[in-house]
N, C-alpha and C positions, 0 to 999 in steps of 0.2 A: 359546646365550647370550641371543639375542631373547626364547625363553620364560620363562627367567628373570627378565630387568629385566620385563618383564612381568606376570609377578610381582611383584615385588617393589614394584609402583608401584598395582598394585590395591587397591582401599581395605578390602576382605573381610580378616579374621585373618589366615584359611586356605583353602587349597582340598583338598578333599577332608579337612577335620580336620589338615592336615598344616602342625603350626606353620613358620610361615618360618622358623626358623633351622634345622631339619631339613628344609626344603625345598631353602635351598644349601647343604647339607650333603652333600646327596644327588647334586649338580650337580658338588660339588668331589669328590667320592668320582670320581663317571664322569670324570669331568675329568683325575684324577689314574694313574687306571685307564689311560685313550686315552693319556699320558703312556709312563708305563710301558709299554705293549705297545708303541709306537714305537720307544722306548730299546730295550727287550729282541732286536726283528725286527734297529734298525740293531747291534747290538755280536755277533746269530749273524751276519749277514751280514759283517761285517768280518771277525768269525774264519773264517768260510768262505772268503773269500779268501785271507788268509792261510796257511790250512792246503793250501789248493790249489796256492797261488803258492811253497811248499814243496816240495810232490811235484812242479810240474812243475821247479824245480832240479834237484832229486834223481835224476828221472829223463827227464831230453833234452827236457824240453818248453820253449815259449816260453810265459808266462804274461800273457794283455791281458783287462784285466778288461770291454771288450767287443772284440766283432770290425772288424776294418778293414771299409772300404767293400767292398771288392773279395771279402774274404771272407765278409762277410754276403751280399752279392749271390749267392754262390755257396749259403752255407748255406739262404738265403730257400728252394731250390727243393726241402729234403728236407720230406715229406709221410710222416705213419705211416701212415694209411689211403688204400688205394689204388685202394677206391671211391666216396669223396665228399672233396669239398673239406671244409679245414680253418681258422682261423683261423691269418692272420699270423703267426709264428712270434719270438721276441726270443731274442738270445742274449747271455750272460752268464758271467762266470769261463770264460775261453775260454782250453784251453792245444792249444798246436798243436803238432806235430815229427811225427816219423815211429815206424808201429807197424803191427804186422800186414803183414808186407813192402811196404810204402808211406806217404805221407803218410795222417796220421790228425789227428782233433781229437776233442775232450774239452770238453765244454760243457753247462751248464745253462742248457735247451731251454725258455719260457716260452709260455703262447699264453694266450687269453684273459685275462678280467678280473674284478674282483669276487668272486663265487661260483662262475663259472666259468674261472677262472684255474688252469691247473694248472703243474707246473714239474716237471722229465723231465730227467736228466743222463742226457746220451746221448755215445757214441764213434761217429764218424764214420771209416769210411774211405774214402778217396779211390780208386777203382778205374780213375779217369782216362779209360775210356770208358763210356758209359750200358751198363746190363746190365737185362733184362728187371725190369720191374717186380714185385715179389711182400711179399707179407707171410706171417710165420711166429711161431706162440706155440704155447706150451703147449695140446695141446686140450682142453676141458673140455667143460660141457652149453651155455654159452652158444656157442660155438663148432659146437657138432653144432647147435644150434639155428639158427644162422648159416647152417649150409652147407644146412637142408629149405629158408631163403630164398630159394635162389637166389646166395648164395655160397660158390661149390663149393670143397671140400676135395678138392686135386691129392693123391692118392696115388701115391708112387714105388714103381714096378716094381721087385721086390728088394730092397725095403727094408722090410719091414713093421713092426720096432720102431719105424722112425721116424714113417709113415703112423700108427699109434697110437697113438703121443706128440705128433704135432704136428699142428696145423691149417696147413696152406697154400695159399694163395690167392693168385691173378695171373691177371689177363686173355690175356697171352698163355702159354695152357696149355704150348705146345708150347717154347714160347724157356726157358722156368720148368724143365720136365722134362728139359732139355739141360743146364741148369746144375747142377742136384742129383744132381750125380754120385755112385756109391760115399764116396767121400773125404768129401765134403760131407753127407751123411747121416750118417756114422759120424762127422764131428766130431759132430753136432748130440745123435744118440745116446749121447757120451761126456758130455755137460753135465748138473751134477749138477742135481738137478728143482728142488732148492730155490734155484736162481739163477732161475727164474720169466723167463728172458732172452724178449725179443721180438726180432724182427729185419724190418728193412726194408730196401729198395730205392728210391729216388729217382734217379736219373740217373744219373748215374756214383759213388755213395752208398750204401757200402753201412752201413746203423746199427743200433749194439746198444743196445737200453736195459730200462728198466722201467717202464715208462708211469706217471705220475706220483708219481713215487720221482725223490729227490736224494741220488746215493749218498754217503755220507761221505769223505771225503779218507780217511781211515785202513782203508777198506773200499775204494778206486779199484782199488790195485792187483792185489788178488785178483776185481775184476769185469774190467777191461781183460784179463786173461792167458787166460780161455778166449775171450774177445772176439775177440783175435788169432789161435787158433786157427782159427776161424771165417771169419776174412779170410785168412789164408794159404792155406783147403781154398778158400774162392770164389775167389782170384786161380789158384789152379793149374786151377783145374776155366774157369774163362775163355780160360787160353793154349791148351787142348785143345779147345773150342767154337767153336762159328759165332760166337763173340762177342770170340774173342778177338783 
């Protein structure tokens, strides 16, 4: 707006040939544009909640459009990558109850800012005690490219569909290969390829998501139901564990 009166007060025609009335013409266009793309961001975002604070009705969940103290405090400590630090984490449309044989939550995961702002709806499960740290995704080239760095790709003994579909990674090799039992592999190897699922470890957290993907309220419930599978193979493969 300062370049504008700016304008407007300088005593030349034009600047650059460009008559003043096509000068704030061009001011009120962007003007009207930053307008609009505000309106449009806040009226998805309302229907996102909406349609969220729906499904958690619908199906057992408690619906808080952010987290309490106490639960943020708790979410604060899930990290996707488990070898470097990440930005602050926010969390949003948060429906909580219980799933995958224990308390679980459902939230759209924010971090950064700007151009580097991403947003990640994630299900959390509560496994209630910490379980070896690891990360797991689809393997691809950037991942084989990962593991010549120096972050190694754990291969399970007796499982080699899965060692060939997935990249996994955790520092502690040994607590990681005690968890990924039979059961636990065959969930993983029953996931259809085109759910793209990632899976993390945080503390007592176990999380399913899609790294910056916000899945649609109307698309939840067919992402949450192998999700749970996957939490019920970690909770049974934990009560048989040094972990459990």
């Amino acid at each position: 707006m300062g370049i504008l009166l700016e304008y407007l007060r300088a005593p030349q025609k034009a600047h650059f040939d460009i008559p003043p009335w096509l000068f704030f013409a061009m001011w009120l266009g962007f003007l009207v544009l930053a307008v609009l793309a505000l309106y449009t961001k806040s009226k998805a975002a309302k229907q996102r909640r909406a349609e969220l604070e729906q499904f958690a009705m619908e199906n057992g969940f408690l619906f808080l459009e952010k987290p309490d103290d106490e639960l943020a405090a708790h979410l604060a400590g899930i990290r996707f990558n488990v070898t470097r630090l990440e930005y602050t984490p926010h969390y949003s449309n948060v429906l909580r109850g219980n799933a995958g044989g224990g308390g679980a939550v459902i939230a759209d995961r924010t971090v950064g800012a700007g151009k580097s702002r991403s947003v990640t709806t994630i299900v959390a499960f509560d496994m209630k005690t910490p379980l070896p740290a690891f990360m797991v995704c689809v393997e691809n080239v950037l991942w084989r490219l990962a593991g010549k760095l120096g972050y190694a790709d754990i291969d399970i003994a007796g499982a080699p569909d899965f060692s060939k579909r997935f990249y996994l990674h955790g520092k502690d090799e040994a607590g990681v290969r005690a968890l990924f039992t039979p059961e636990v592999t065959q969930a993983f190897e029953q996931l259809d390829s085109k759910l793209q699922f990632q899976v993390s470890v945080s503390g007592p957290w176990l999380v399913v998501y899609r790294p910056g993907k916000l899945i649609p309220a109307a698309e939840l419930r067919d992402f949450l139901q192998p999700a749970e599978s996957l939490a019920n193979a970690f909770r049974r493969a934990r009560s048989t564990s040094a972990f459990g």
